[in-house]
BAVOKOL-399658 format. One record per atom (N, C-alpha, C): x, z, y; atom name; residue in three letters; residue number from 1. Coordinates in nm, 3 decimals, m for minus. Last residue first. Layout:
N
<<X, Z, Y>, 'CA', 'Ala', NUM>
...
This chain:
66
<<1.702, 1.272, m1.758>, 'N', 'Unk', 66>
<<1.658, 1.308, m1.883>, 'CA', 'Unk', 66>
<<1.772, 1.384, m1.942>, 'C', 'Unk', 66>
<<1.789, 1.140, m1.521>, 'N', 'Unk', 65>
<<1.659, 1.209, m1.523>, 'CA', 'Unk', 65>
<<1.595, 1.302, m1.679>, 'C', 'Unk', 65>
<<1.973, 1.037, m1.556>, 'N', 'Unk', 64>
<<2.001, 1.184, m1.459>, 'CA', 'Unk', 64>
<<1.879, 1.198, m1.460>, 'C', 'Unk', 64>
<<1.941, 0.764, m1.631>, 'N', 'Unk', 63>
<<2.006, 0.920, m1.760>, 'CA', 'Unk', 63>
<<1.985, 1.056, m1.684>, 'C', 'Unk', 63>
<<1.939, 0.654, m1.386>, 'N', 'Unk', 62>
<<1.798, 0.663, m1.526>, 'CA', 'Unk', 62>
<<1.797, 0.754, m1.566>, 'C', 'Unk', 62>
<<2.152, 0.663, m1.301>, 'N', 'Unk', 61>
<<2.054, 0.713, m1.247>, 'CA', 'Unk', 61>
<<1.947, 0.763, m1.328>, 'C', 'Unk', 61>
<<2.275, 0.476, m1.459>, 'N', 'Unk', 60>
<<2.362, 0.596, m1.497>, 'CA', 'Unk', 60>
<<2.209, 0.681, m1.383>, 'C', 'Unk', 60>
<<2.118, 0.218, m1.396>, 'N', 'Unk', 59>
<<2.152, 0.297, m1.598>, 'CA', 'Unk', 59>
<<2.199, 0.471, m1.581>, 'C', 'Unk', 59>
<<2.058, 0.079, m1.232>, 'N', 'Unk', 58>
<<2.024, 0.173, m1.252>, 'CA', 'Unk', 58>
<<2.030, 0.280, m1.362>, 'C', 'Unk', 58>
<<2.145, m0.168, m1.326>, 'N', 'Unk', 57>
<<2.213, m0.136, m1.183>, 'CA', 'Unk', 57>
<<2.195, 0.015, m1.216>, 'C', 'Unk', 57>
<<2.066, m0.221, m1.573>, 'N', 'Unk', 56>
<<2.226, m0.261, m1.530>, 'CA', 'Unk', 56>
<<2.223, m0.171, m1.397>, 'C', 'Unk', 56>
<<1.810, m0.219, m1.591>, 'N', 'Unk', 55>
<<1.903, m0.139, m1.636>, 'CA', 'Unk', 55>
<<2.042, m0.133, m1.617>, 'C', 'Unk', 55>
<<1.741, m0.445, m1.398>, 'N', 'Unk', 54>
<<1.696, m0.289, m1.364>, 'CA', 'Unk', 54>
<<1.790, m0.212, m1.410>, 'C', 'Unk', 54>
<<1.768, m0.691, m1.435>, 'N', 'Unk', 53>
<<1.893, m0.619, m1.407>, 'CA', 'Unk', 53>
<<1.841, m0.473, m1.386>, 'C', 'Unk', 53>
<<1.465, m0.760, m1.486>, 'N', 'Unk', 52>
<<1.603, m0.804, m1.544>, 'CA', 'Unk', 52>
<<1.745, m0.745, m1.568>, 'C', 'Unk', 52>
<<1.363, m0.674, m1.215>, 'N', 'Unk', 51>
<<1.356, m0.588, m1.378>, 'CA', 'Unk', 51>
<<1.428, m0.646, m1.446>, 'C', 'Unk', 51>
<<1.467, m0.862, m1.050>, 'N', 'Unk', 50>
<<1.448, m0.674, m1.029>, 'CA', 'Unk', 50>
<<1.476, m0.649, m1.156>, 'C', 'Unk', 50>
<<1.446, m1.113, m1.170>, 'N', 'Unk', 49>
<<1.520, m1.076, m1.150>, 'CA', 'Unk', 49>
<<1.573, m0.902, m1.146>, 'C', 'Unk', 49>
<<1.116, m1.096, m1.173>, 'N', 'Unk', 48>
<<1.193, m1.085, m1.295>, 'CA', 'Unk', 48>
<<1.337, m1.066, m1.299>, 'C', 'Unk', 48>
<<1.022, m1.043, m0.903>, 'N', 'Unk', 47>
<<1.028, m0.927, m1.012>, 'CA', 'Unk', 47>
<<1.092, m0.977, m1.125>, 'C', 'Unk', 47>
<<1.154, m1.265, m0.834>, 'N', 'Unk', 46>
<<1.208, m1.136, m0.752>, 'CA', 'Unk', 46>
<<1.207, m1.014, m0.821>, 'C', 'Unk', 46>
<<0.988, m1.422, m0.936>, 'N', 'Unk', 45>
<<1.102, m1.449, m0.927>, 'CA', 'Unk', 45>
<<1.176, m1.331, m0.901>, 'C', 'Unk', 45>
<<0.716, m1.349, m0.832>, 'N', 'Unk', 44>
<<0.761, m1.327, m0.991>, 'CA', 'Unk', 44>
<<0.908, m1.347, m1.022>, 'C', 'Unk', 44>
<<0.757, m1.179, m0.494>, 'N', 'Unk', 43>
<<0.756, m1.275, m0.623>, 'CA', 'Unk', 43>
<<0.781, m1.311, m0.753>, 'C', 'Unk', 43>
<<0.633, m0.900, m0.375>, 'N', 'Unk', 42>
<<0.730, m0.971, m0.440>, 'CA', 'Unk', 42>
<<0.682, m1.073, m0.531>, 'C', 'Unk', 42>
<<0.395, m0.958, m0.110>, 'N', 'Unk', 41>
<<0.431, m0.859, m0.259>, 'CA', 'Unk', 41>
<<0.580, m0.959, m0.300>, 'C', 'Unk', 41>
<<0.324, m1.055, 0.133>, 'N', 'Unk', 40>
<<0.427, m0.947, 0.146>, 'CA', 'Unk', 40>
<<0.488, m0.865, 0.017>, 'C', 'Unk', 40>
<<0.091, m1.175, 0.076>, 'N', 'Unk', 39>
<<0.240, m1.279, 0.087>, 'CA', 'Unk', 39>
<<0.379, m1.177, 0.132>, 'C', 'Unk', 39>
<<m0.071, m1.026, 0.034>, 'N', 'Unk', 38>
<<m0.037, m1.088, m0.084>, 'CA', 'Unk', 38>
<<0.061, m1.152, m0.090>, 'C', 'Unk', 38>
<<m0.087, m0.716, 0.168>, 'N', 'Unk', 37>
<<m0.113, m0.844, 0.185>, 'CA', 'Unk', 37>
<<m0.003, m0.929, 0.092>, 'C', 'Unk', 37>
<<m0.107, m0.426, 0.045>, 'N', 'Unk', 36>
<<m0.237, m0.522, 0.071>, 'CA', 'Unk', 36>
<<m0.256, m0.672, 0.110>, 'C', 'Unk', 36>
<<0.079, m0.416, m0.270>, 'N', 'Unk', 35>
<<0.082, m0.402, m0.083>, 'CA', 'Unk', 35>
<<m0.043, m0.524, m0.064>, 'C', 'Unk', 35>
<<0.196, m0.363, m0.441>, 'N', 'Unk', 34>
<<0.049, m0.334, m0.420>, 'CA', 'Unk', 34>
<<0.002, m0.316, m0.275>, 'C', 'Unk', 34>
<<0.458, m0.431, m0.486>, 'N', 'Unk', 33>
<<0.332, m0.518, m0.576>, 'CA', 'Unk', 33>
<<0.193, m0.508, m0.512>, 'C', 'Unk', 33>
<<0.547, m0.183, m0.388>, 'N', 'Unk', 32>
<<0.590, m0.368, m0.277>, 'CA', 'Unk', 32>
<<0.479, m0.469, m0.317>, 'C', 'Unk', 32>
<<0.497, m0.026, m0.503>, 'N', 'Unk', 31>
<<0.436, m0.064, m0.409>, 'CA', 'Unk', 31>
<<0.440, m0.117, m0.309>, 'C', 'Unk', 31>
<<0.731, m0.073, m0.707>, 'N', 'Unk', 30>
<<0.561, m0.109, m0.708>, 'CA', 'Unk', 30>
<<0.489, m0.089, m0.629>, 'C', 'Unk', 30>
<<0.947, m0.025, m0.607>, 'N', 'Unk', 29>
<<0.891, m0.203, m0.671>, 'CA', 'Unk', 29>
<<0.771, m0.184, m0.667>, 'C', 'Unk', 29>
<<0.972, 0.235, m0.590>, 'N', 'Unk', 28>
<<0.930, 0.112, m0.464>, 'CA', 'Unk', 28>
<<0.943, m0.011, m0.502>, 'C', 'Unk', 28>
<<0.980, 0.246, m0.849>, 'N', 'Unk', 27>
<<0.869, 0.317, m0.771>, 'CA', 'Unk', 27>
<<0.849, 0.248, m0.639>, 'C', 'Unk', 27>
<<1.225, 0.202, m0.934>, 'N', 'Unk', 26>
<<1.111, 0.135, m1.004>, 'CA', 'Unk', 26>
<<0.966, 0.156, m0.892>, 'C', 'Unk', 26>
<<1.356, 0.350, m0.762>, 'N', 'Unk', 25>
<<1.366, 0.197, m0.756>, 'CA', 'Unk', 25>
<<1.283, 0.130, m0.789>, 'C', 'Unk', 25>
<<1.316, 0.616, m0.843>, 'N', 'Unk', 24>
<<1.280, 0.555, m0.699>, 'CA', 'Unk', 24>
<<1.284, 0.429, m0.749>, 'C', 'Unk', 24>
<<1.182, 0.670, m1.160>, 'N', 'Unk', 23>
<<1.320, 0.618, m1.079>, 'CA', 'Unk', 23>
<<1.237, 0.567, m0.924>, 'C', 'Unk', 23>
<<1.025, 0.898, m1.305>, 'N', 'Unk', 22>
<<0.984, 0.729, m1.240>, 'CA', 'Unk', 22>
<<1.118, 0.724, m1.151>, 'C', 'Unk', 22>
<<0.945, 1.138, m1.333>, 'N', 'Unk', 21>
<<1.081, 1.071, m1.408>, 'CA', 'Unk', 21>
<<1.033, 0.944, m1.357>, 'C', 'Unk', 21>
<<0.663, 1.136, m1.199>, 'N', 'Unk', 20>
<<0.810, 1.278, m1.191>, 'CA', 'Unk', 20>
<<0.924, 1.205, m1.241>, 'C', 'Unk', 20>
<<0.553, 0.898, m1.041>, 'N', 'Unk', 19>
<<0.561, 0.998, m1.187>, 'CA', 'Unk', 19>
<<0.684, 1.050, m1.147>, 'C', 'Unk', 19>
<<0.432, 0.884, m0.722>, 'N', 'Unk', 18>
<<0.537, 0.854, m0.799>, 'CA', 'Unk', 18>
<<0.527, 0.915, m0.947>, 'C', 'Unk', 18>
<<0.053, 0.868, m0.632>, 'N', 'Unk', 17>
<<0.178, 0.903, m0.646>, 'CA', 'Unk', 17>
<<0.291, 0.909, m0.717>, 'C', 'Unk', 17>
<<m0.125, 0.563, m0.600>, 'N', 'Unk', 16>
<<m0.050, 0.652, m0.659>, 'CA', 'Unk', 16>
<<0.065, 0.708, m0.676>, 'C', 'Unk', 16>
<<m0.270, 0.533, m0.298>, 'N', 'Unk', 15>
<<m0.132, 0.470, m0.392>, 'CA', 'Unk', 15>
<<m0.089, 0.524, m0.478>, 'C', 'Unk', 15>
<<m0.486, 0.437, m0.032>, 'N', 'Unk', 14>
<<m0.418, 0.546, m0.115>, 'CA', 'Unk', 14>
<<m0.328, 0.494, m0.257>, 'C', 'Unk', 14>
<<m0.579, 0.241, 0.154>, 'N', 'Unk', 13>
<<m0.427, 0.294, 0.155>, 'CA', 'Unk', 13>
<<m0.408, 0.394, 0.049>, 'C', 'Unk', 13>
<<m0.812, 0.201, 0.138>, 'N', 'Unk', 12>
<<m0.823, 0.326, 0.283>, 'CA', 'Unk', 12>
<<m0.635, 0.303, 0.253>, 'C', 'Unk', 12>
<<m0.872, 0.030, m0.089>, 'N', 'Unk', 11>
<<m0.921, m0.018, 0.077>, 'CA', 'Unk', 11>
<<m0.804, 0.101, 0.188>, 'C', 'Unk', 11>
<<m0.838, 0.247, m0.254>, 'N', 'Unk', 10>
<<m0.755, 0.181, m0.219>, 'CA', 'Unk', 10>
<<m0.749, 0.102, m0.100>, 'C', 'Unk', 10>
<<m1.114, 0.373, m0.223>, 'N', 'Unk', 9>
<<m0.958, 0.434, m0.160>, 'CA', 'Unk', 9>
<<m0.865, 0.352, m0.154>, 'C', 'Unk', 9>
<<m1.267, 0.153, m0.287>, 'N', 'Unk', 8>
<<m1.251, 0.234, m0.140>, 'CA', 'Unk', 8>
<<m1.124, 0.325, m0.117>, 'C', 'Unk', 8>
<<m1.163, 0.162, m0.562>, 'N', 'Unk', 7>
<<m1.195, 0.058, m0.474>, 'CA', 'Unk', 7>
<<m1.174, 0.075, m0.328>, 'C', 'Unk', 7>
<<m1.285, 0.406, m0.645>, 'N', 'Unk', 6>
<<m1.131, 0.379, m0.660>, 'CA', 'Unk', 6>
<<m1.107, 0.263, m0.562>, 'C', 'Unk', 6>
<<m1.556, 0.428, m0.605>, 'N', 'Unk', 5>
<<m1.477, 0.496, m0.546>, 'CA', 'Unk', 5>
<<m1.337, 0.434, m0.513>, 'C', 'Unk', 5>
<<m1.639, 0.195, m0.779>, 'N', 'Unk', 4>
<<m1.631, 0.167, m0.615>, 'CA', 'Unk', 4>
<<m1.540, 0.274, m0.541>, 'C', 'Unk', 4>
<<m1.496, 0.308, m1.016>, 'N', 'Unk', 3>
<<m1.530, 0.176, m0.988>, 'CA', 'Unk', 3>
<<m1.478, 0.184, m0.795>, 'C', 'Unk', 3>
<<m1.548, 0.712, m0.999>, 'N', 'Unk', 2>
<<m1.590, 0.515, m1.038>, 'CA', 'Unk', 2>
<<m1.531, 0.448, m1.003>, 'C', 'Unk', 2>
<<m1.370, 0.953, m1.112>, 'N', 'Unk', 1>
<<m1.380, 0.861, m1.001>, 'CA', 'Unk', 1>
<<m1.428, 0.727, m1.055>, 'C', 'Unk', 1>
């Protein structure tokens, strides 16, 4: 896939799908990031907090994947 392809799909909404061991949580952080309008993404504040405590909240979830 080129350039413009990838471009256009994203235009259309397409998002990559979750990775198999990708924690929901982590997974809808990121396409809070990649949301088409810029004042609807999280703030660096929001992501450093998120990921800050990621492991804290999410520790015993994490392990249930491995």
């Amino acid at each position: 896939m080129g350039v413009h392809e990838v471009i256009d799909a994203i235009r259309k909404g397409y998002r990559h799908p979750k990775p198999e061991k990708c924690p929901d949580r982590a997974y809808e952080l990121m396409i809070r990031c990649w949301n088409a309008d810029p004042h609807a993404r999280p703030s660096f504040a929001t992501l450093h907090s998120t990921l800050e405590n990621f492991d804290k909240v999410d520790e015993d979830r994490y392990y249930e994947h491995y």
